[in-house]
mmCIF file as Biopython writes it, N, C-alpha, C and O atoms, coordinates in Angstrom:
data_model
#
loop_
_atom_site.group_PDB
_atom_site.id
_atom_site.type_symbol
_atom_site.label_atom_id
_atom_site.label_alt_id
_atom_site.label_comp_id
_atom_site.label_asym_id
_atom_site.label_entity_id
_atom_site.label_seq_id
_atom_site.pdbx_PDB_ins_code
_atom_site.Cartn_x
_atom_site.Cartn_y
_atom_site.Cartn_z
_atom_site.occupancy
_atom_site.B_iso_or_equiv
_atom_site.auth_seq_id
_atom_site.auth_asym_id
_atom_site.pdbx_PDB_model_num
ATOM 1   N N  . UNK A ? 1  ? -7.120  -58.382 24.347 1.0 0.0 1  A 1 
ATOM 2   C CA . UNK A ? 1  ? -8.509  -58.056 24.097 1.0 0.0 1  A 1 
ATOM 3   C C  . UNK A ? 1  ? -8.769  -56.608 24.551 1.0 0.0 1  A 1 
ATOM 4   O O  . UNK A ? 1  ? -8.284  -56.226 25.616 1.0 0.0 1  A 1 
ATOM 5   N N  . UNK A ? 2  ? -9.491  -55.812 23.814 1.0 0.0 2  A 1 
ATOM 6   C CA . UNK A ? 2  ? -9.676  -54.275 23.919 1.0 0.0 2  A 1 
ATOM 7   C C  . UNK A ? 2  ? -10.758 -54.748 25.236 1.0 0.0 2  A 1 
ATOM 8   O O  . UNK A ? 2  ? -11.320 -55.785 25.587 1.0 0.0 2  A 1 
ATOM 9   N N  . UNK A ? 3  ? -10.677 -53.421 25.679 1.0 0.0 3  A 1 
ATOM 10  C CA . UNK A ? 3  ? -11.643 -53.418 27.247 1.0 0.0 3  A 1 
ATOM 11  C C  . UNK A ? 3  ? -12.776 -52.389 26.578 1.0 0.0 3  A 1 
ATOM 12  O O  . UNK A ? 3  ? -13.952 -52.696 26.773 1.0 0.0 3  A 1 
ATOM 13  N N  . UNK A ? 4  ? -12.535 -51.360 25.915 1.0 0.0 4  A 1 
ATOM 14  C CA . UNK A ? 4  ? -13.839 -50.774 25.692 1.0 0.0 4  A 1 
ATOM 15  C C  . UNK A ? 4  ? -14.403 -51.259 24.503 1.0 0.0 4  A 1 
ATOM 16  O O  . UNK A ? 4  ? -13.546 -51.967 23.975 1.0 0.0 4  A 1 
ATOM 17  N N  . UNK A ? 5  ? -15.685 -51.220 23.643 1.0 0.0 5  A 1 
ATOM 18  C CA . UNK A ? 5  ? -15.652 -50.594 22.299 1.0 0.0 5  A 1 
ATOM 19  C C  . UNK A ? 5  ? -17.248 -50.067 22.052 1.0 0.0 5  A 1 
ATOM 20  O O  . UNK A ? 5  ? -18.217 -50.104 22.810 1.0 0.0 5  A 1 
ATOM 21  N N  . UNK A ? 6  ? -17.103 -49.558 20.662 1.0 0.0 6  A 1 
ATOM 22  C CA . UNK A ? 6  ? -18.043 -48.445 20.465 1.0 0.0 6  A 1 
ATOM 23  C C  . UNK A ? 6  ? -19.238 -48.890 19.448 1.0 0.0 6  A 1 
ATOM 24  O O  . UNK A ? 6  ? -18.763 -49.123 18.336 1.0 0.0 6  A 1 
ATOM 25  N N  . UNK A ? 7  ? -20.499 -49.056 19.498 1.0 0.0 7  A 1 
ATOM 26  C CA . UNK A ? 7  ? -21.378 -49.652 19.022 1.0 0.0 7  A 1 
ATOM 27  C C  . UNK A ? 7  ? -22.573 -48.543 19.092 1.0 0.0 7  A 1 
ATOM 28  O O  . UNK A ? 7  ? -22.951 -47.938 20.096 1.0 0.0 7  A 1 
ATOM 29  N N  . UNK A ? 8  ? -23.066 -48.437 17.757 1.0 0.0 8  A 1 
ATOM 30  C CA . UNK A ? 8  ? -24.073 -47.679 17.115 1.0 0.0 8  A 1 
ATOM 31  C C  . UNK A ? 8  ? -25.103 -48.407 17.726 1.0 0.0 8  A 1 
ATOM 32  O O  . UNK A ? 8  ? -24.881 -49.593 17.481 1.0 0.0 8  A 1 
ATOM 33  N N  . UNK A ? 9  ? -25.915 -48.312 18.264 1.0 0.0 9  A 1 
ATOM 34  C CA . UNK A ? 9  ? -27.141 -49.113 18.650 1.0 0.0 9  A 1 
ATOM 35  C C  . UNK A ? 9  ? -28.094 -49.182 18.300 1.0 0.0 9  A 1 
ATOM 36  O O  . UNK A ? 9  ? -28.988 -49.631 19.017 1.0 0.0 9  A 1 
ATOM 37  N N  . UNK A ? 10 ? -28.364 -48.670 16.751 1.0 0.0 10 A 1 
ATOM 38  C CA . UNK A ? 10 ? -29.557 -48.727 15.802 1.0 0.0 10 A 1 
ATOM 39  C C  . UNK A ? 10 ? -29.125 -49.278 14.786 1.0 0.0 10 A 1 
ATOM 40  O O  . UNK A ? 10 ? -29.928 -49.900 14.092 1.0 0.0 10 A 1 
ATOM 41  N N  . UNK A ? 11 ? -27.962 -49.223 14.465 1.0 0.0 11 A 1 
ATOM 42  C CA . UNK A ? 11 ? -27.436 -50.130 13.349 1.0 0.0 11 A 1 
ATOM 43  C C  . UNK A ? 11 ? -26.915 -51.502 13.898 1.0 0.0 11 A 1 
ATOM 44  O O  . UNK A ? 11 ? -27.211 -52.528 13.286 1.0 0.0 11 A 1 
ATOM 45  N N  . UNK A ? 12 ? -25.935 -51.569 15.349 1.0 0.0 12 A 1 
ATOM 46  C CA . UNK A ? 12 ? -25.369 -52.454 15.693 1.0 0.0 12 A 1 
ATOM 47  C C  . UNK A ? 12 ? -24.177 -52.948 15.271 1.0 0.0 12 A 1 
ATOM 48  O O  . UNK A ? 12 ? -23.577 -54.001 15.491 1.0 0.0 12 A 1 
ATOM 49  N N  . UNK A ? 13 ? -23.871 -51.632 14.388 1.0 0.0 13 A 1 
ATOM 50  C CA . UNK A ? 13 ? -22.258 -52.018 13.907 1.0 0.0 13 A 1 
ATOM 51  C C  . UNK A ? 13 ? -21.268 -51.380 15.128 1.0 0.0 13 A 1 
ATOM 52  O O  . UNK A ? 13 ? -21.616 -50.452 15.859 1.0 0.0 13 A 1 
ATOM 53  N N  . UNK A ? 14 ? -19.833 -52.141 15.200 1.0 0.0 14 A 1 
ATOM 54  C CA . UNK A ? 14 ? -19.310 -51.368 15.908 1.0 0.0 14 A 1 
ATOM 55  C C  . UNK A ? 14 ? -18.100 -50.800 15.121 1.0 0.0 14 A 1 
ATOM 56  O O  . UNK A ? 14 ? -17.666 -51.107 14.011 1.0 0.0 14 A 1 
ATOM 57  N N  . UNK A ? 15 ? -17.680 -49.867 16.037 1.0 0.0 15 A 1 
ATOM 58  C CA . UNK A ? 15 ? -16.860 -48.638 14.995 1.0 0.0 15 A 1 
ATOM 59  C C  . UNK A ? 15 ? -15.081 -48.725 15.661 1.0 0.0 15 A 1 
ATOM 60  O O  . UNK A ? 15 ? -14.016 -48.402 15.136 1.0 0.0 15 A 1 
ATOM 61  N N  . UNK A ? 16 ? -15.338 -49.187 16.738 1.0 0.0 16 A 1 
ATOM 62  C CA . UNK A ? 16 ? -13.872 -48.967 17.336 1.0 0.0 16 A 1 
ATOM 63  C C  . UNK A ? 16 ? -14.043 -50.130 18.451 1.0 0.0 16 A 1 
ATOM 64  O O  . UNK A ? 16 ? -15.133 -50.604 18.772 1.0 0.0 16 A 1 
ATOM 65  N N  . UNK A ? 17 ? -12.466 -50.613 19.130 1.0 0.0 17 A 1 
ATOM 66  C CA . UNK A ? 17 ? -12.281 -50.895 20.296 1.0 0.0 17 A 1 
ATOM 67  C C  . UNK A ? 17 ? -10.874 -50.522 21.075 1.0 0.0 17 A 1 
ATOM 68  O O  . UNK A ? 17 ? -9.946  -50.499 20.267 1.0 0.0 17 A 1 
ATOM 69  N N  . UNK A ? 18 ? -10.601 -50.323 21.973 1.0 0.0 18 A 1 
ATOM 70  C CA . UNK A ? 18 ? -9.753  -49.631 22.193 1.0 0.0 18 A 1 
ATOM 71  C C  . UNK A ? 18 ? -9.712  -49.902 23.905 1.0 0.0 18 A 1 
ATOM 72  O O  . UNK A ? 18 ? -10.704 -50.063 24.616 1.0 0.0 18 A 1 
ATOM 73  N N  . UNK A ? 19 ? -8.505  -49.903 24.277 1.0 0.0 19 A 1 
ATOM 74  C CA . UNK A ? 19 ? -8.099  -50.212 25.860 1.0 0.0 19 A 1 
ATOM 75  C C  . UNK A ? 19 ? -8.336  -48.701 26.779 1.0 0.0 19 A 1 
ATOM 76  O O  . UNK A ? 19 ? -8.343  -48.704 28.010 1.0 0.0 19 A 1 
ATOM 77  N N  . UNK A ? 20 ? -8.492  -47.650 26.085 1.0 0.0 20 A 1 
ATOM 78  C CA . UNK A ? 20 ? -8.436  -46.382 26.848 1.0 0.0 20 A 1 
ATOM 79  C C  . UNK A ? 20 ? -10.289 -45.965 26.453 1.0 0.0 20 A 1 
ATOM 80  O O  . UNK A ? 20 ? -11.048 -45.933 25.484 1.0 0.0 20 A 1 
ATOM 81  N N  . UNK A ? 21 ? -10.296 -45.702 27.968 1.0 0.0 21 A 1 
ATOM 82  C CA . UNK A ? 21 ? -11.973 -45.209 27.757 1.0 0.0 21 A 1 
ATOM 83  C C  . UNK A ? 21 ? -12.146 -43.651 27.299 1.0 0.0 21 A 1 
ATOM 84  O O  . UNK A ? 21 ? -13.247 -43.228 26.946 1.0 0.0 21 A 1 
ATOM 85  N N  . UNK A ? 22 ? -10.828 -42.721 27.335 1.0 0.0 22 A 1 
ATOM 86  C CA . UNK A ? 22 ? -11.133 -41.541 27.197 1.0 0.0 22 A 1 
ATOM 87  C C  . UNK A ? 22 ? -10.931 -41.171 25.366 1.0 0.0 22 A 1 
ATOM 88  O O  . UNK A ? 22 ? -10.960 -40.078 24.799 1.0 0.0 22 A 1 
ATOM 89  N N  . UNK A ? 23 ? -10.696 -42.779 24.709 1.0 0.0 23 A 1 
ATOM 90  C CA . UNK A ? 23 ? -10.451 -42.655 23.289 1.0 0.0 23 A 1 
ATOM 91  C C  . UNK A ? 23 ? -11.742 -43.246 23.022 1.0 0.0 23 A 1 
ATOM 92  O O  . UNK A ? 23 ? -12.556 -43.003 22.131 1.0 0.0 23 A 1 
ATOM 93  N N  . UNK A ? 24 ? -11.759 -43.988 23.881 1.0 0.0 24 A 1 
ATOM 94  C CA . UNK A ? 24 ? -13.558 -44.617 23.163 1.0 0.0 24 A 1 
ATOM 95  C C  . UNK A ? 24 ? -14.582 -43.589 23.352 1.0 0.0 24 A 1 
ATOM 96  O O  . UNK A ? 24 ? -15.545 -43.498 22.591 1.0 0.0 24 A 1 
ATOM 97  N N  . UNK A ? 25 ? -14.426 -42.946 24.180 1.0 0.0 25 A 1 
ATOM 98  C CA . UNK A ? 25 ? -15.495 -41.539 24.284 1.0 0.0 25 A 1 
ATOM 99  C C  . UNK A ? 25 ? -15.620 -40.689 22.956 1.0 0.0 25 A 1 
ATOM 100 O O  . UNK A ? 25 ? -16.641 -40.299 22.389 1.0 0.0 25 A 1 
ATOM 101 N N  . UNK A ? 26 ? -14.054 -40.483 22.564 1.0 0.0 26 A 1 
ATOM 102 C CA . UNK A ? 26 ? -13.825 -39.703 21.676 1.0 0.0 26 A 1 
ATOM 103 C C  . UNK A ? 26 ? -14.318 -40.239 20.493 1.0 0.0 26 A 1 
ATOM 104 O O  . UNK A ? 26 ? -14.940 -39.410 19.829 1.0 0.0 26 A 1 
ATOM 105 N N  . UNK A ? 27 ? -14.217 -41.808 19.809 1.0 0.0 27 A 1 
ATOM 106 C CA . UNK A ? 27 ? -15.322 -42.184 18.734 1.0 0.0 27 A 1 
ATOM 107 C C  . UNK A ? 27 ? -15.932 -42.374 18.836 1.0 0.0 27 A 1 
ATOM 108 O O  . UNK A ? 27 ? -16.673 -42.334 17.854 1.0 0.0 27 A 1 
ATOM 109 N N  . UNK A ? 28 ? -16.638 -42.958 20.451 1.0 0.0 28 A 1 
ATOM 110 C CA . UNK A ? 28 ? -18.356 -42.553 20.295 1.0 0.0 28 A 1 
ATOM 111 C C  . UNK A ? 28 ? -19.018 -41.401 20.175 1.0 0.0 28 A 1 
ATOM 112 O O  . UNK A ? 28 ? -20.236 -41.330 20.007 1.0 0.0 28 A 1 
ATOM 113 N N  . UNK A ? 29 ? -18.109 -40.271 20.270 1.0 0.0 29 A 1 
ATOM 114 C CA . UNK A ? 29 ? -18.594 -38.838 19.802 1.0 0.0 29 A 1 
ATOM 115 C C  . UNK A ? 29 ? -18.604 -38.347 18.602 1.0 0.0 29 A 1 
ATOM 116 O O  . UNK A ? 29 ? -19.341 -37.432 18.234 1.0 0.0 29 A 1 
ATOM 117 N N  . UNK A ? 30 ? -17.592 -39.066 17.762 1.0 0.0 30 A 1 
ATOM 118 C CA . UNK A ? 30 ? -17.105 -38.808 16.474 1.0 0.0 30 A 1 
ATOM 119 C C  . UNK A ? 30 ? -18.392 -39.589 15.534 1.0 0.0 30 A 1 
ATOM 120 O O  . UNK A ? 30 ? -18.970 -38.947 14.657 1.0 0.0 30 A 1 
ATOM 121 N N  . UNK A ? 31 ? -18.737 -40.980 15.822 1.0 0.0 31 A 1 
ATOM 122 C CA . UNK A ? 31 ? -19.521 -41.627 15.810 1.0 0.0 31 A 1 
ATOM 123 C C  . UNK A ? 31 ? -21.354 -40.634 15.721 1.0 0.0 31 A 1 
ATOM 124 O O  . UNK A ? 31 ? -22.164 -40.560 14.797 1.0 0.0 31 A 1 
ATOM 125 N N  . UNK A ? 32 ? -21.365 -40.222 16.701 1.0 0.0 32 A 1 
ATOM 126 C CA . UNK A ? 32 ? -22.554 -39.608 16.664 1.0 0.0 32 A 1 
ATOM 127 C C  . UNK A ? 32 ? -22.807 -38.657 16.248 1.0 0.0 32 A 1 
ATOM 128 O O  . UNK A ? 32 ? -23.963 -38.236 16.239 1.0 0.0 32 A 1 
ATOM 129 N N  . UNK A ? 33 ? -21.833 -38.036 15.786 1.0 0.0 33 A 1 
ATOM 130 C CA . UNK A ? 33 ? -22.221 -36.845 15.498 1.0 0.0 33 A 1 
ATOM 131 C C  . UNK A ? 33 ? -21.837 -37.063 13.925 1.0 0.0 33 A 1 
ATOM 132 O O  . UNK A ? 33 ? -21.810 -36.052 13.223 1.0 0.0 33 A 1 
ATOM 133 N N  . UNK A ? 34 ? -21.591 -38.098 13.442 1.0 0.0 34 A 1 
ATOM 134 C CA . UNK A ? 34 ? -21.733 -38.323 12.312 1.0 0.0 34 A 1 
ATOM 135 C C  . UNK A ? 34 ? -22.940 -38.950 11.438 1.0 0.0 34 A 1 
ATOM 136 O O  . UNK A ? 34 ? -23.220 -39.012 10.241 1.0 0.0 34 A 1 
ATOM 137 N N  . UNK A ? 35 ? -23.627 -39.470 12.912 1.0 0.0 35 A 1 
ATOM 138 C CA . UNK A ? 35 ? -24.747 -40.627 12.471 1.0 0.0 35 A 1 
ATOM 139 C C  . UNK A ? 35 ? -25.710 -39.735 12.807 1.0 0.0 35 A 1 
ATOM 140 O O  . UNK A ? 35 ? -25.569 -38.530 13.014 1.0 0.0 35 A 1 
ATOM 141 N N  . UNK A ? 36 ? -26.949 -40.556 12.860 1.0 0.0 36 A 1 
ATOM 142 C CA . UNK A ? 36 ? -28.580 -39.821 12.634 1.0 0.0 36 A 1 
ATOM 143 C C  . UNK A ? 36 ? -28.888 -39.499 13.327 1.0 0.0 36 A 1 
ATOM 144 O O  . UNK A ? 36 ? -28.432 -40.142 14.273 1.0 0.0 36 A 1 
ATOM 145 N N  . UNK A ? 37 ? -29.850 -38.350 13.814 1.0 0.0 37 A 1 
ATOM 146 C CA . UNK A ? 37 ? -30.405 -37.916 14.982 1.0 0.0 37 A 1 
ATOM 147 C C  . UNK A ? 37 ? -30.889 -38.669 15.688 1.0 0.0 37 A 1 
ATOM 148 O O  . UNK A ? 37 ? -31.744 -39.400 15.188 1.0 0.0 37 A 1 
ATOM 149 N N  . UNK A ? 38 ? -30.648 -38.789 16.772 1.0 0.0 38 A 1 
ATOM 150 C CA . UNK A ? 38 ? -31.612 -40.044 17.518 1.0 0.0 38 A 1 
ATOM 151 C C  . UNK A ? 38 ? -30.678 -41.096 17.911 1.0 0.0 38 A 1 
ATOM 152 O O  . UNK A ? 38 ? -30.660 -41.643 19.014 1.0 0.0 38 A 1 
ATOM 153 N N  . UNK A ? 39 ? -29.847 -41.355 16.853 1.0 0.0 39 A 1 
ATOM 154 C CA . UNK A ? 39 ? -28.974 -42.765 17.384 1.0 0.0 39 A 1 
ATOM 155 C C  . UNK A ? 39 ? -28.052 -42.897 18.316 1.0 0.0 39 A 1 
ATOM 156 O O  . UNK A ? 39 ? -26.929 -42.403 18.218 1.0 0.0 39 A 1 
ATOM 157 N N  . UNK A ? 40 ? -28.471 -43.599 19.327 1.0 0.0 40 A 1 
ATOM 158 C CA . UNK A ? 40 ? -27.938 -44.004 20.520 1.0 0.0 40 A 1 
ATOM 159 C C  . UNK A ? 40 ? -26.603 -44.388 20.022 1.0 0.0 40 A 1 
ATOM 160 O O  . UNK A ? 40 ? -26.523 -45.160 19.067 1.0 0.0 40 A 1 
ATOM 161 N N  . UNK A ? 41 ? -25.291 -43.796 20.730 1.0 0.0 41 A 1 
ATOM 162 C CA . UNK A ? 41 ? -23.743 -44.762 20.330 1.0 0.0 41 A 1 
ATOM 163 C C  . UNK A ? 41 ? -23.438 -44.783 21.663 1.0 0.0 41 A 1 
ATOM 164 O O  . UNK A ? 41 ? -23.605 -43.933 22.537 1.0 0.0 41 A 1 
ATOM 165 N N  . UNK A ? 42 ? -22.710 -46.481 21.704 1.0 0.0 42 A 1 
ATOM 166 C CA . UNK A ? 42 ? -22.552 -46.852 22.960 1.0 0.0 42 A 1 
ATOM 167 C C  . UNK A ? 42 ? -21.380 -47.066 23.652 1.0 0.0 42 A 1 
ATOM 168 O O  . UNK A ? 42 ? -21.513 -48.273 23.850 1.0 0.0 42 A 1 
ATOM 169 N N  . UNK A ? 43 ? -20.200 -46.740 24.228 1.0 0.0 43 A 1 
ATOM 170 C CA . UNK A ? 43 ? -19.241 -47.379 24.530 1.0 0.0 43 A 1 
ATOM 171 C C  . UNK A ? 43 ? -19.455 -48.285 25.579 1.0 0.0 43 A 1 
ATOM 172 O O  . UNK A ? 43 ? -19.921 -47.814 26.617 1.0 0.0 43 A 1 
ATOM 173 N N  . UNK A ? 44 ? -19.166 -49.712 25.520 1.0 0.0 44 A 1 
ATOM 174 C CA . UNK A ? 44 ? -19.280 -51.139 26.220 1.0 0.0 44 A 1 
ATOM 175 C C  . UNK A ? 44 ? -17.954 -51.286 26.628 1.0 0.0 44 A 1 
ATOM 176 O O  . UNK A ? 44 ? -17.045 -51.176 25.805 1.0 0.0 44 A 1 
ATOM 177 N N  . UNK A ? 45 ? -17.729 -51.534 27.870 1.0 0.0 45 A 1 
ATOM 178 C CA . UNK A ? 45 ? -16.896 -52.775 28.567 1.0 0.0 45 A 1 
ATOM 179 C C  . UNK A ? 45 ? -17.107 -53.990 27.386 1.0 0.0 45 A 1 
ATOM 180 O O  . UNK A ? 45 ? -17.859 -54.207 26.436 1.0 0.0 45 A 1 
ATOM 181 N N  . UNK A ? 46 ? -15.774 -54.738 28.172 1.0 0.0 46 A 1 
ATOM 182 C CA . UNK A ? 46 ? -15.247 -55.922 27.395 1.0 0.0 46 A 1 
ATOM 183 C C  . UNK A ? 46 ? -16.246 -56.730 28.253 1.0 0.0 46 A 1 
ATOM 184 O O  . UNK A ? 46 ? -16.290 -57.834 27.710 1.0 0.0 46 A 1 
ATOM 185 N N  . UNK A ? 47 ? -17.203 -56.727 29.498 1.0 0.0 47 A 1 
ATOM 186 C CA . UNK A ? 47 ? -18.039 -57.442 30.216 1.0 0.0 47 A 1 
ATOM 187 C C  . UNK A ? 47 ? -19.028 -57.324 29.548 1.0 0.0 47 A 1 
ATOM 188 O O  . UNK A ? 47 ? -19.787 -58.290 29.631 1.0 0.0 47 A 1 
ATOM 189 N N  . UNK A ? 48 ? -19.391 -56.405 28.810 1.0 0.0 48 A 1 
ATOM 190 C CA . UNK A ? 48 ? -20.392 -56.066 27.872 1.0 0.0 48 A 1 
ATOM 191 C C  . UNK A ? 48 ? -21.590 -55.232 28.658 1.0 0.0 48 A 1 
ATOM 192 O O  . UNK A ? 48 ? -22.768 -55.233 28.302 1.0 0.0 48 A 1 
ATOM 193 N N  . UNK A ? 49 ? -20.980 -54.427 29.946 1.0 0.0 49 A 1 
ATOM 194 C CA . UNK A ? 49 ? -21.633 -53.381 30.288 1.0 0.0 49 A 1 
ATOM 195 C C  . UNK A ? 49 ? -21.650 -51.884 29.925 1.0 0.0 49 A 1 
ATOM 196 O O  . UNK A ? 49 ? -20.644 -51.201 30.118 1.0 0.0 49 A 1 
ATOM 197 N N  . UNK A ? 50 ? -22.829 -51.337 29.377 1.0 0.0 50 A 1 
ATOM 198 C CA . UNK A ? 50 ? -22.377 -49.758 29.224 1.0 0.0 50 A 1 
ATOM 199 C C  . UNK A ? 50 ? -22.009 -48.794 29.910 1.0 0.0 50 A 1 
ATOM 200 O O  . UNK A ? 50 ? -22.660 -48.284 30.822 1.0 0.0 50 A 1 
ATOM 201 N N  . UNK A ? 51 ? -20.606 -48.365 29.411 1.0 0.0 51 A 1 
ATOM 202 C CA . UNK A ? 51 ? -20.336 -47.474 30.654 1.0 0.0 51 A 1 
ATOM 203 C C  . UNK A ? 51 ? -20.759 -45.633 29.763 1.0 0.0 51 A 1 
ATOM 204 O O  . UNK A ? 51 ? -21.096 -44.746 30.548 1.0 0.0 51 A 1 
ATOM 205 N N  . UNK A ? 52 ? -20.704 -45.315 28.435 1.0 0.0 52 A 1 
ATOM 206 C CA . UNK A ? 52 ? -21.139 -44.263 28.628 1.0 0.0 52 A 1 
ATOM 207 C C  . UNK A ? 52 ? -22.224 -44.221 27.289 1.0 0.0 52 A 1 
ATOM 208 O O  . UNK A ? 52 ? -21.968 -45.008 26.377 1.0 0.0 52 A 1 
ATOM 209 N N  . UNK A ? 53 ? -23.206 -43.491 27.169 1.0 0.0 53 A 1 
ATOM 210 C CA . UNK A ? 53 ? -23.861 -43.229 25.912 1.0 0.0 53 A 1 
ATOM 211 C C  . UNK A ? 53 ? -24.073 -41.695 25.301 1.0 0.0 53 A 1 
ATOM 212 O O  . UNK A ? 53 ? -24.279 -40.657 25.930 1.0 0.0 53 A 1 
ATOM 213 N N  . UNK A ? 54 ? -23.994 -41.828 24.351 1.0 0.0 54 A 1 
ATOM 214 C CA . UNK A ? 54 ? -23.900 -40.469 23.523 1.0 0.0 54 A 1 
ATOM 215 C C  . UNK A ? 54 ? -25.619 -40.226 22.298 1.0 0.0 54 A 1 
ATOM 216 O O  . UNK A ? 54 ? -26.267 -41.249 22.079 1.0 0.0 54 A 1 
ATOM 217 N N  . UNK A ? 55 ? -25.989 -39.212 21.826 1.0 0.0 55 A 1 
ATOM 218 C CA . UNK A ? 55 ? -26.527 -39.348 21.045 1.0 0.0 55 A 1 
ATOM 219 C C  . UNK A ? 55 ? -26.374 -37.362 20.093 1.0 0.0 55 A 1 
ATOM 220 O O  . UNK A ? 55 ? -25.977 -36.290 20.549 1.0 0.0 55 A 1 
ATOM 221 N N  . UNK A ? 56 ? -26.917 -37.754 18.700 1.0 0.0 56 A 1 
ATOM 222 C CA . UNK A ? 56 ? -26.885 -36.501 17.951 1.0 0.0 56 A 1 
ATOM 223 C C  . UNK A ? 56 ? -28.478 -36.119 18.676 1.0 0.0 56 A 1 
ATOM 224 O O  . UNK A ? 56 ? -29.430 -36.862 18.916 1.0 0.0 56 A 1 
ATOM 225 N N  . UNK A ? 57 ? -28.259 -34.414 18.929 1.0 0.0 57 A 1 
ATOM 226 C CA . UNK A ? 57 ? -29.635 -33.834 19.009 1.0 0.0 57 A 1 
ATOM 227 C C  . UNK A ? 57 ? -29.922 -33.430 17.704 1.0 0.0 57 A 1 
ATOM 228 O O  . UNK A ? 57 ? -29.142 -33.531 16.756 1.0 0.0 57 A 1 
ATOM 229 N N  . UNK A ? 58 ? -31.650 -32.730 17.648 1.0 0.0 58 A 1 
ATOM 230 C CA . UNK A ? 58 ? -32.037 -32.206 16.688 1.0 0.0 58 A 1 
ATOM 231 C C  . UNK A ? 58 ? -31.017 -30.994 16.179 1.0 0.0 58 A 1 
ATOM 232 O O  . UNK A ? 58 ? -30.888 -30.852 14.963 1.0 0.0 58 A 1 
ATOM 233 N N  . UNK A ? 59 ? -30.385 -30.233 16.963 1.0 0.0 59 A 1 
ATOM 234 C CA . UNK A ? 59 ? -29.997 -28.984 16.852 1.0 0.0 59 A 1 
ATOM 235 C C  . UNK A ? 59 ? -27.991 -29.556 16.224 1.0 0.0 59 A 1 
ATOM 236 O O  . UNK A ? 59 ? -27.053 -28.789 16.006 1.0 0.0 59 A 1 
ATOM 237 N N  . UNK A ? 60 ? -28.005 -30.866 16.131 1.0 0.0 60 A 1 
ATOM 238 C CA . UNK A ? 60 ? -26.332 -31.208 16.282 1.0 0.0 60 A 1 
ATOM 239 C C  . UNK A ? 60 ? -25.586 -31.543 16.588 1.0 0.0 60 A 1 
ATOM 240 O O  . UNK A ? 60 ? -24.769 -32.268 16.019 1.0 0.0 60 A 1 
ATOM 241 N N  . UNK A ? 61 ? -25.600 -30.907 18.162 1.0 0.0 61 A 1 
ATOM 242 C CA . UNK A ? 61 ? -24.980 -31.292 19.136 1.0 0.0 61 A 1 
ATOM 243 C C  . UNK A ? 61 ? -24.749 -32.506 19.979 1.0 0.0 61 A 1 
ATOM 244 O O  . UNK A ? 61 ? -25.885 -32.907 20.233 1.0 0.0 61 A 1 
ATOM 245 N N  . UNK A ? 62 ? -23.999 -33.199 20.473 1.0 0.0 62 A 1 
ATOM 246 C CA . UNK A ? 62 ? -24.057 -34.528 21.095 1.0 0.0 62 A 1 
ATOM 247 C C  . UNK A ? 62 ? -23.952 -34.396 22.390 1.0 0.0 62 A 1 
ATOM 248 O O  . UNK A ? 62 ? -23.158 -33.659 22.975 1.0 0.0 62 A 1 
ATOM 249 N N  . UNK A ? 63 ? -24.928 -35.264 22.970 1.0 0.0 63 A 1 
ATOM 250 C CA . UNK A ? 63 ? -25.708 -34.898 24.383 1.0 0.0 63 A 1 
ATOM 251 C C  . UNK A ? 63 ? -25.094 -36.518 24.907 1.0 0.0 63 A 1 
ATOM 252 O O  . UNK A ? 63 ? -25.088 -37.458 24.112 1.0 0.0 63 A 1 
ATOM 253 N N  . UNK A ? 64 ? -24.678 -36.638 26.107 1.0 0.0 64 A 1 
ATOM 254 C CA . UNK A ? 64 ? -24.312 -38.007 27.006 1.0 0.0 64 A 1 
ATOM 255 C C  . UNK A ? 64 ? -25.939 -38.068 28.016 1.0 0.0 64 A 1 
ATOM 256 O O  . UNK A ? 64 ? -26.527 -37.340 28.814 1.0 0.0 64 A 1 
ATOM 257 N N  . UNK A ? 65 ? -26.144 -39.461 27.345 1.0 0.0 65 A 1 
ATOM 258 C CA . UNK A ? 65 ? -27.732 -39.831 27.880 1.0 0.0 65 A 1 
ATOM 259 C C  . UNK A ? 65 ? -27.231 -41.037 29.374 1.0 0.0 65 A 1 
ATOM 260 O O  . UNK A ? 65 ? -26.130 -41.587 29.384 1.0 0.0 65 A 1 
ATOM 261 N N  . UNK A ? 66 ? -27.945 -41.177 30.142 1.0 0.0 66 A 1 
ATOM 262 C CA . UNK A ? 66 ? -28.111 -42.308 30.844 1.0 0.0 66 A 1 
ATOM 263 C C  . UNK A ? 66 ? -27.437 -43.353 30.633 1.0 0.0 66 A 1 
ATOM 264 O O  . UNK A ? 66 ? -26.543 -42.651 30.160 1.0 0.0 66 A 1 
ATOM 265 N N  . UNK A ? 67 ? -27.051 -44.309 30.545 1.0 0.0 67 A 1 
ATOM 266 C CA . UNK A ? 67 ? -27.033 -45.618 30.706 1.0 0.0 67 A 1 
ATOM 267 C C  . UNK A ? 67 ? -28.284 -46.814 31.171 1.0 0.0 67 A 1 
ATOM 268 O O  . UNK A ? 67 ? -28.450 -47.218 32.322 1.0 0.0 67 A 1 
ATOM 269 N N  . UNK A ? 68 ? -28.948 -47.166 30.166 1.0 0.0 68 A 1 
ATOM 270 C CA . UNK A ? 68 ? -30.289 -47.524 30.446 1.0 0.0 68 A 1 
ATOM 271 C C  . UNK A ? 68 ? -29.781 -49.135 30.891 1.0 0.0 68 A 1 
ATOM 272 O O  . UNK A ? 68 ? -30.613 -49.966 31.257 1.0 0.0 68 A 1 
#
């Protein structure tokens, strides 16, 4: 069972899962900066806690938000 994976959180699809968190970073970045301004992408533990969040800014760029 993958330990991370990566979930759009306005759509709720997920895009990846993967045992290495520094690859799940990498498609939750790939992820966002592909998707809509605004949309929260999430990488989850296999506990189903978030460990990091990403989102597209107005300007493009992908900004790491909180963990709400």
């Amino acid at each position: 069972m993958p330990k991370f994976y990566v979930t759009n959180e306005s759509t709720e699809d997920t895009f990846g899962a993967t045992d290495n968190l520094q690859e799940a970073i990498q498609i939750a970045k790939e992820v966002a900066r592909t998707g809509q301004t605004g949309d929260l992408v999430l990488v989850e533990s296999s506990e189903g806690k978030g460990v990091k969040q990403f989102v597209r800014t107005p300007d493009g760029s992908i900004a790491e938000k909180d963990v709400a």
